[in-house]
N, C-alpha and C positions, 0 to 999 in steps of 0.2 A: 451655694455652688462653689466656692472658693474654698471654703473650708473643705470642703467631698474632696476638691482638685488636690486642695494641696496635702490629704491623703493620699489619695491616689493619683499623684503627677502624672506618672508615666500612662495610666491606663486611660485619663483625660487626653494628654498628649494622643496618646494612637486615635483617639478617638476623635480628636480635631481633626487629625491630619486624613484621615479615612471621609471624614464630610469634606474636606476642601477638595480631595479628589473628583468627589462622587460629584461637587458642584463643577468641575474644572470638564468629565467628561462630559456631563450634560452638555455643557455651554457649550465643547466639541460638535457634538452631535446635531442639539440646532443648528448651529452655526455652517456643519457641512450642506445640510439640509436646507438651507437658503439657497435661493439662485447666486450663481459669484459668476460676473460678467469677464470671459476670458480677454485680454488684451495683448496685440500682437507689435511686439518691439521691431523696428524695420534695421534697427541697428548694425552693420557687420558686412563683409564679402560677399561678392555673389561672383558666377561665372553663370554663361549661359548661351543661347545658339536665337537664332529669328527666320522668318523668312517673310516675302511678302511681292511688291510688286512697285515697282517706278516709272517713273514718266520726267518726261522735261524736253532739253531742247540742249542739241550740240553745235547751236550758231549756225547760219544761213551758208548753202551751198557745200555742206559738208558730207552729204548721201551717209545718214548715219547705219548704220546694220541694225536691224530689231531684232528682240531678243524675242526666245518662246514663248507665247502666253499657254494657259487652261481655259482662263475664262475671258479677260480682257483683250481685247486687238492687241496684237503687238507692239511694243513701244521701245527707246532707246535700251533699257534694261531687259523687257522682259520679268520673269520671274526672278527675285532677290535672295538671298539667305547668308550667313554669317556668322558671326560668334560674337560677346563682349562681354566685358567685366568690369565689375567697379564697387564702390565704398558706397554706403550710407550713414547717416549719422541722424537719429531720430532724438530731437531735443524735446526739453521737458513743458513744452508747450505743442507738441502733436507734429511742429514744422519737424518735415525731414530735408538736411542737407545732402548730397553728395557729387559724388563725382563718377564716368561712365566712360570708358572708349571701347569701338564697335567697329569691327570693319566687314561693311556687306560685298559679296561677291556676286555676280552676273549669271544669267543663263546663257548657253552657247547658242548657236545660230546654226544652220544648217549649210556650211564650210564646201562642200561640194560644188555649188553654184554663185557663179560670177559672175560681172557681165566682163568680158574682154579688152584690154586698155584701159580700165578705168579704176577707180579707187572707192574704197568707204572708212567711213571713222565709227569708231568703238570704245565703247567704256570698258576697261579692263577689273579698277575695283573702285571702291570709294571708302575710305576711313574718318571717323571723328575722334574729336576727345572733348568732352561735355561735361557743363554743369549742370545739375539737377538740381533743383528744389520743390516740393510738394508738402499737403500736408497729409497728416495721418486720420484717414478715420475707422480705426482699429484695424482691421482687414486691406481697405480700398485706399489707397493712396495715388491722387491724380497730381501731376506734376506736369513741372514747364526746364524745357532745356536748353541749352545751346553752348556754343563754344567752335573750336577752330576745326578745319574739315582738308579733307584732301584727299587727291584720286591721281587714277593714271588713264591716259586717254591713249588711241594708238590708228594710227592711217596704215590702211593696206593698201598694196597698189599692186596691179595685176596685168601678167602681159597680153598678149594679141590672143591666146590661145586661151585666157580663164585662168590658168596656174596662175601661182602666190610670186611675184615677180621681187617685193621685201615688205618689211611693216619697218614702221617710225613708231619710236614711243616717247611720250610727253609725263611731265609730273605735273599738279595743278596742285594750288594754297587757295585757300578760301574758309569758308565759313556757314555755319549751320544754326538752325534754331526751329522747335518744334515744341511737342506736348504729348501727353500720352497719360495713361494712366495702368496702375500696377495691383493686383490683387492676388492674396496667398490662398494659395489651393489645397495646401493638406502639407504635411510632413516639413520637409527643408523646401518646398517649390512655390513657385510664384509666376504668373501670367501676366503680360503687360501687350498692349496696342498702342502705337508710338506713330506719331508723323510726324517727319523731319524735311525740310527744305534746306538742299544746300547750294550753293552758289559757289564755285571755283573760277578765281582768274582763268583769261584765257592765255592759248600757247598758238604759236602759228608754225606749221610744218612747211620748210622748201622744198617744193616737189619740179622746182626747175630741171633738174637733171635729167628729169624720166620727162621732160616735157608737157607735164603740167602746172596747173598753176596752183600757186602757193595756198595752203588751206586754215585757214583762222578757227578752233577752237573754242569752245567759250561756255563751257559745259554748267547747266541751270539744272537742277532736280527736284522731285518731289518723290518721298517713301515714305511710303505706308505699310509699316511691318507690325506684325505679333512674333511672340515671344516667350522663352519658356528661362529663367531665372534659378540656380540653384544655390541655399544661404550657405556657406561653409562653416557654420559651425557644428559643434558637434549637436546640439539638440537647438530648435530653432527658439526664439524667444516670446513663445507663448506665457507672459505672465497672469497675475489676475490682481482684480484689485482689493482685494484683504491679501496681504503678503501671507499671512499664516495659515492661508490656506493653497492646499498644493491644486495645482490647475492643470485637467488633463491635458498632452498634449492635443492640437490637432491632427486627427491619423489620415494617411492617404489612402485616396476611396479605391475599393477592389473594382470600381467602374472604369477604372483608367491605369494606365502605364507609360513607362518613357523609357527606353533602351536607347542605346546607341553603341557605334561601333568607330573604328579608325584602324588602316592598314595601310601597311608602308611598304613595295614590293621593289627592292632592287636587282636586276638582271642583263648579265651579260656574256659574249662570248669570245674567243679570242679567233683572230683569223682561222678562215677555211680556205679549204681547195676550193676556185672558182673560174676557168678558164673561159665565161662569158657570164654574163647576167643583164637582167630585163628592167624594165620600169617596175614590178613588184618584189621582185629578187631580195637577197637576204645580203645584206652588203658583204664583198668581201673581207673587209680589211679587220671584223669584228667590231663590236660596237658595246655599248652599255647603258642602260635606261631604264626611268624610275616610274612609278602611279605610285599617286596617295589618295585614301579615299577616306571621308569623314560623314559619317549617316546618324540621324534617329529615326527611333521609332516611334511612336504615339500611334496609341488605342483608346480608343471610347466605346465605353457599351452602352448605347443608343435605347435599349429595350429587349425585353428577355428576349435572346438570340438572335439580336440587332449588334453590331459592331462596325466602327468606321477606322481605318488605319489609315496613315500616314507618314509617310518616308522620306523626306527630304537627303540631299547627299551634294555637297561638295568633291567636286575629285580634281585632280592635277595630273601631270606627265603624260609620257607616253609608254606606249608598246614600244619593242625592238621596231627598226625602223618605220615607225608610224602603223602599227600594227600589220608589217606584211611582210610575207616572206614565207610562210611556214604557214601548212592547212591547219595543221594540227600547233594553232598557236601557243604558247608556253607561260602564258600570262593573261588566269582568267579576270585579272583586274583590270588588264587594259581593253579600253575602249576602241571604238574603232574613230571616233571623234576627242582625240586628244586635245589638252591644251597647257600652256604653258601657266599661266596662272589659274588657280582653282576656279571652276565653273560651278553654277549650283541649278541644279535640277530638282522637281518635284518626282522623284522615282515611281513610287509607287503612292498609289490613293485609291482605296476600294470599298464598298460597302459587301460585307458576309452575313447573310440570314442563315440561322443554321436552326431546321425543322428538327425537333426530337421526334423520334414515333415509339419513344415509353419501351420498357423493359431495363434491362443491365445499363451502368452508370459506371464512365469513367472520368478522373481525377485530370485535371489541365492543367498542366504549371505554365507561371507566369515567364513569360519569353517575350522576346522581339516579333511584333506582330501575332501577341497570342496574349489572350486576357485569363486572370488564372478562372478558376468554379469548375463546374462538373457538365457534364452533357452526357444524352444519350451517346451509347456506341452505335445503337442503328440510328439513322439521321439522311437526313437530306440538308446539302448544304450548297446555297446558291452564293459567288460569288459576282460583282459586279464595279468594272473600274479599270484603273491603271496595274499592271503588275508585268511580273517577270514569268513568261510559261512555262519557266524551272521551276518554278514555286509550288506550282502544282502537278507536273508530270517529270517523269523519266526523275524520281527522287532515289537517294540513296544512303545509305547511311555512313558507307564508307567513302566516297566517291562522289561528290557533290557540291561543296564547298570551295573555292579555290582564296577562300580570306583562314580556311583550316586544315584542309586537306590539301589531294590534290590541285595543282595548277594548268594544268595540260589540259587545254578546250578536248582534247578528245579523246579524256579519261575523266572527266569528271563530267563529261555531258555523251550524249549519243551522238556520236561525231556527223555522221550522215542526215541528220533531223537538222532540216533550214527551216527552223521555230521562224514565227516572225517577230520582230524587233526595230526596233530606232539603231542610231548607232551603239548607246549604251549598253544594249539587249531588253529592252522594255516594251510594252506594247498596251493596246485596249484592248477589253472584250469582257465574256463573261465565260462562267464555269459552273456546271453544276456535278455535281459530286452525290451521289448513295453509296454511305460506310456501312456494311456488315464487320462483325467482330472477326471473320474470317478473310472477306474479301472486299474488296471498293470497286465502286466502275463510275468512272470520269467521264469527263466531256469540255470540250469550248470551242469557241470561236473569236478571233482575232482578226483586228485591223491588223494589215502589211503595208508593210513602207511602200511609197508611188512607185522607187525605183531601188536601184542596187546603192546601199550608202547614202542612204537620206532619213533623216528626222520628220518627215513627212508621213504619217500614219493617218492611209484609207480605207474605209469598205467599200465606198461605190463602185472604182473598179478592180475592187481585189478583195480577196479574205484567205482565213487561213482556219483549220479545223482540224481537232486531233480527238482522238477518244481513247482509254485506256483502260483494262482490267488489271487489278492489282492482287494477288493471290497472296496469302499469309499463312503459314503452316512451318512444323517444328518439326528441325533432324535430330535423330540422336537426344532429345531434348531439349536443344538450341537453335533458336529462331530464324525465320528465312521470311524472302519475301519473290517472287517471280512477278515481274510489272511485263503485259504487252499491252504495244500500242499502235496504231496506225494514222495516218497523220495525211493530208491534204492543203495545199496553200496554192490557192491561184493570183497569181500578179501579172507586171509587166514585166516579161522578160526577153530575150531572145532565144533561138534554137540555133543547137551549134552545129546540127546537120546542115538546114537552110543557111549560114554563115559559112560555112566551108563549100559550099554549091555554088553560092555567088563569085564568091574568091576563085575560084576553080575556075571560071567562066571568064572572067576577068580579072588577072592575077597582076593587073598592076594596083586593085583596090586594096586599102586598107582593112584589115581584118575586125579590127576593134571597130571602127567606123560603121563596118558593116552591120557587128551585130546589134551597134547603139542604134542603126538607124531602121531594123528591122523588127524591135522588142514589140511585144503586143501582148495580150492579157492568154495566158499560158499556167497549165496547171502543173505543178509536180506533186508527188507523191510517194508515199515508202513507209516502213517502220521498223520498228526498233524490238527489241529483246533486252532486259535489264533485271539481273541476279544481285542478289545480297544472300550470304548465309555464315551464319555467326559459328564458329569451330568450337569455339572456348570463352568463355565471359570476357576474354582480354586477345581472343587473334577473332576477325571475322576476313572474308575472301568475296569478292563482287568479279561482276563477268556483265561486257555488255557487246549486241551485235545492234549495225541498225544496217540500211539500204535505201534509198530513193530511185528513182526510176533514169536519173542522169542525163536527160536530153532536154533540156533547157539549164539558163544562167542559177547560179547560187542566186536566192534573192537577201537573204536575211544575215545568216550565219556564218560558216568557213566551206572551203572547195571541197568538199569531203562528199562521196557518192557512195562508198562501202567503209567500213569500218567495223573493226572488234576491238572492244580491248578487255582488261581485268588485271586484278591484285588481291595483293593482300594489306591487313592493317594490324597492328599491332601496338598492344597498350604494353606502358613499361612496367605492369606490377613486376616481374621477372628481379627487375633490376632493382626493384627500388621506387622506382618512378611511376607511378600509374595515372597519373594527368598526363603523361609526355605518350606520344605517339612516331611509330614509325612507319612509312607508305612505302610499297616497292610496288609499281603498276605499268604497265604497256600497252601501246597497242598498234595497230597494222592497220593503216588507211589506202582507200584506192579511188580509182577514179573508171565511171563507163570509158569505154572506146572510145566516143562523140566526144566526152570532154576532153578524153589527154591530146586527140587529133588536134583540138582548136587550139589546146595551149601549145603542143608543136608547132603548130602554122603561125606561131606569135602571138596569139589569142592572150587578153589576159581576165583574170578568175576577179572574184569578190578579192582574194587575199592574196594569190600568189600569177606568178607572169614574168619566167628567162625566158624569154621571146623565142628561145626552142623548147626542146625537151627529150632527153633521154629516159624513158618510161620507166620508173620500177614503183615499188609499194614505199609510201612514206611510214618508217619503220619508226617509233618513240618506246623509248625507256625513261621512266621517271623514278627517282628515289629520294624520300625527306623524312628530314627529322624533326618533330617541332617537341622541342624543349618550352613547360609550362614553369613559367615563374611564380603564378598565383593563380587564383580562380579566376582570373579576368586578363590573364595577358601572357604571350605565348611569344617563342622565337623560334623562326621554322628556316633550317638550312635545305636548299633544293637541287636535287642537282638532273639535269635532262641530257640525253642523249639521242641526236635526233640524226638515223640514216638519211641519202635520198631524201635532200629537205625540196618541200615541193616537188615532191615524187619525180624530180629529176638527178638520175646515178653520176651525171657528170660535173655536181656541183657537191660540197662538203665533203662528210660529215661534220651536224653541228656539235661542241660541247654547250651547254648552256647551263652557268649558276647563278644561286639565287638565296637571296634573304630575305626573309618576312616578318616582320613583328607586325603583334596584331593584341587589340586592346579590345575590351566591350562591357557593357554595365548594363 
């Protein structure tokens, strides 16, 4: 053989070298062919969001406020939620060290109701900064925490009449310590359920002034959150244990999603004409005021055409003066239950079966509350839960959004439709829905709040019911849509015939008095008219009318009894810019006879009340720019023009601008 080779060297050579391949890919082969157990590195940055639920105790004789529950009785918190971030460091024996700070925020309360002369104390937020350590068992990583804590406490104190008379606020140092445990879900995400006990020195408030007695704080907690964890690195660290072999990633299942959004709304106006104004009025002197709102989304598909969502949302600030003044309010962000520090609420939670009945198949992209796959176009789809009744009716394409489009409650909604609602605009019920590829026809029913301006959502002595046909068909070869609807809500309210009858009889009574003391379970009624039709792949034009019947109180929404409005929208291919959009939209709000009389005799609305009234039509122009910086975040300049604010001619006109940045993933 040596003698052959060292003839033929090189043709030996190639020939060597050709078997050590053939050996190298075999060994390949097998080698891939073995199971290789993947191992997940917990190593690296996280940020991420929780929500959850607490309990504890604010020290003896403190009349604490309870926050909202869903399922548990109410407790000092209420429902929790929040954001944190932190390091890990996953050493070569499976322990992970790091480090965490978190700061959870509160659910709001139902602010309305007081008792008279007296006080209560409130948790405003509560923050940690914590060590962690756990160990690793590839996936599942349970850990022990703790480290230093601190919150802000706050005493309201209230005069003879109910009103907010001032609040005291307090800072607390203390300390935390819990447990939890953390498991990665697919892609960059990770899941953890965490219970934390914190304990904050106490603070004592002097309430000698107002002639009570001093109140000792002493705030004890217990929380119990989950949580949703994102790694920032670029590809998560899925190893495996033969190095030389590559390990697929874990991918994220098409059974679940996670969106979320943040909007920032700054708005104000510079003095008006105002030679009187009311308890609701639009201050004279001009004013200016912010909302920020932070949300996710999360889906789960439960089972073919099983899906469960959930919304959580922190929000902050206010409306122009506490959202009143203007029917046609100017800021679909604000709430009508404002608050100075971020409040967290469970928004939306609904279960949607969605029935196929077989034939043609359309494609679903992956969204905010929308799982991607396919489904029939003809379908029955039942929904069941918490939600917003925009979500489902009076939709639009141009005209609907007030985090992307319009802002103006009474151009991106049917001004006259008193949907019911909480203060946020959310409610319970159900919906069922049959889609044709041509046409849909709706339906629900809703819980309505006890009274005007309450977080309180009943059916027993109220409900609320709307039903709607949605028509689909093409102009010119571009798309349109015609939605009618009619709509029914029975609650407690008053009549402003019988409140003006009383008064009249006896005209040294108080008017508002009257009608609070006369409200009784009363129906209204009305509906609406709602246009969309697309001009050109980049200008589309909407038009909406609605009406209610006007003889009883606003129960849910804004004082608005008639209303039209419409626009147009406009994409910037033209310029350049085809993510940027332009809105120019208006519209012309009124009110029955019964209502304007009551707000002349001093009478005041859900939103607006100068204790007189010179009658005319509250007239709005809106016009915005939103400038797109990227797929996922937008700057939107606004600017409103608002005649006859609160449909009375002897106060204004308002200017009203505004800025919007708005982020989403």
């Amino acid at each position: 053989m040596k003698k052959v080779c060292s003839v033929f060297g090189g043709a030996c050579a190639a020939l060597a070298a050709s078997s050590l391949a053939s050996a190298a890919d075999l060994s390949k082969e097998l080698l891939v062919k073995t199971p290789v157990r993947a191992v997940y590195d917990w190593t690296g940055f996280y940020v991420g969001g929780h929500f959850g639920y607490g309990d504890g105790s604010l020290g003896p004789n403190t009349n604490p406020i309870l926050g909202q529950a869903v399922v548990f009785p109410s407790t000092i918190t209420g429902l929790i939620g929040g954001f944190q971030a932190g390091y890990d460091l996953q050493l070569s024996d499976r322990v992970v060290i790091g480090m965490e700070a978190d700061v959870s925020l509160v659910s709001p309360v139902d602010t309305t109701k007081h008792a008279p002369g007296a006080f209560d104390t409130a948790i405003d937020y509560v923050g940690t900064v914590r060590g962690r350590i756990g160990y690793a068992f590839g996936m599942l990583m349970p850990y022990a925490t703790g480290g230093l804590a601190w919150g802000q406490t706050k005493v309201n104190v209230f005069a003879d009449d109910g009103s907010a008379l001032f609040s005291k606020q307090r800072t607390h140092l203390g300390w935390t310590a819990g447990a939890g445990v953390e498991m990665a879900v697919g892609g960059n995400w990770s899941a953890k359920l965490e219970y934390d006990y914190i304990n904050l020195a106490g603070r004592s408030y002097d309430l000698r002034d107002v002639s009570l007695p001093n109140v000792h704080v002493d705030p004890s907690m217990h929380l119990v959150k989950a949580g949703l964890n994102y790694r920032l690195w670029n590809t998560p660290s899925w190893s495996s244990s033969r190095p030389s072999v590559k390990t697929e990633i874990m991918p994220e299942s098409a059974d679940w999603n996670i969106h979320g959004q943040t909007t920032f709304i700054g708005q104000g106006y510079p003095r008006i004409r105002s030679p009187y104004q009311g308890a609701n009025s639009l201050p004279a002197g001009g004013q200016a005021r912010e909302t920020l709102t932070a949300a996710a989304f999360l889906g789960w598909r439960l089972w073919d055409g099983g899906e469960f969502y959930f919304n959580p949302e922190l929000a902050q600030g206010f409306g122009l003066n506490g959202t009143l003044g203007l029917a046609g309010f100017p800021n679909g962000e604000a709430q009508k239950g404002g608050a100075e520090y971020p409040k967290f609420r469970a928004q939306r939670y609904f279960l949607r079966q969605t029935f196929g009945l077989g034939g043609e198949q359309e494609e679903v992209a992956d969204a905010a509350l929308q799982l991607a796959g396919k489904r029939d176009i003809n379908r029955v789809t039942l929904t069941i839960g918490r939600f917003a009744v925009g979500d489902f009716f009076d939709g639009n394409s141009y005209a609907k959004d007030p985090r992307a489009d319009f802002m103006n409650w009474a151009i991106w909604s049917a001004g006259a439709y008193d949907f019911p609602a909480d203060l946020p605009g959310f409610t319970r019920g159900a919906v069922i829905e049959l889609n044709h590829k041509d046409w849909a026809l709706r339906t629900g029913v809703f819980q309505v709040p006890e009274e005007q301006n309450s977080d309180v959502l009943v059916f027993k002595d109220g409900a609320g019911a709307v039903v709607e046909l949605e028509e689909r068909y093409a102009m010119f070869g571009q798309p349109g849509k015609l939605r009618l609807g009619a709509f029914a809500n029975r609650g407690k309210t008053g009549n402003y015939r019988n409140a003006l009858g009383i008064v009249a009889s006896d005209p040294s009574l108080d008017i508002n008095n009257v009608m609070a003391g006369s409200r009784a379970e009363r129906v209204k009624y009305g509906f609406y008219v709602n246009m969309e039709q697309a001009i050109t792949n980049n200008v589309g034009i909407f038009a909406r009318a609605s009406w209610n019947d006007g003889q009883t109180e606003i129960l849910s929404f804004t004082d608005i009894d008639r209303s039209m409005s419409g626009g147009v929208s406009i994409k910037g291919s033209a310029w350049g810019r085809p993510s940027d959009t332009i809105g120019i939209g208006g519209a012309i709000n009124g009110l029955s006879s019964a209502n304007r009389d009551f707000l002349a005799a001093g009478g005041n609305g859900l939103l607006i009340g100068d204790g007189q009234m010179n009658y005319r039509s509250e007239k709005i122009v809106e016009a915005y720019y939103a400038y797109s910086f990227n797929a996922w975040s937008t700057l939107t300049f606004d600017y409103q023009f608002v005649a006859n604010p609160a449909y009375n001619a002897d106060r204004g006109p308002a200017s009203i601008f505004a800025a919007r940045a708005h982020a989403e993933f």
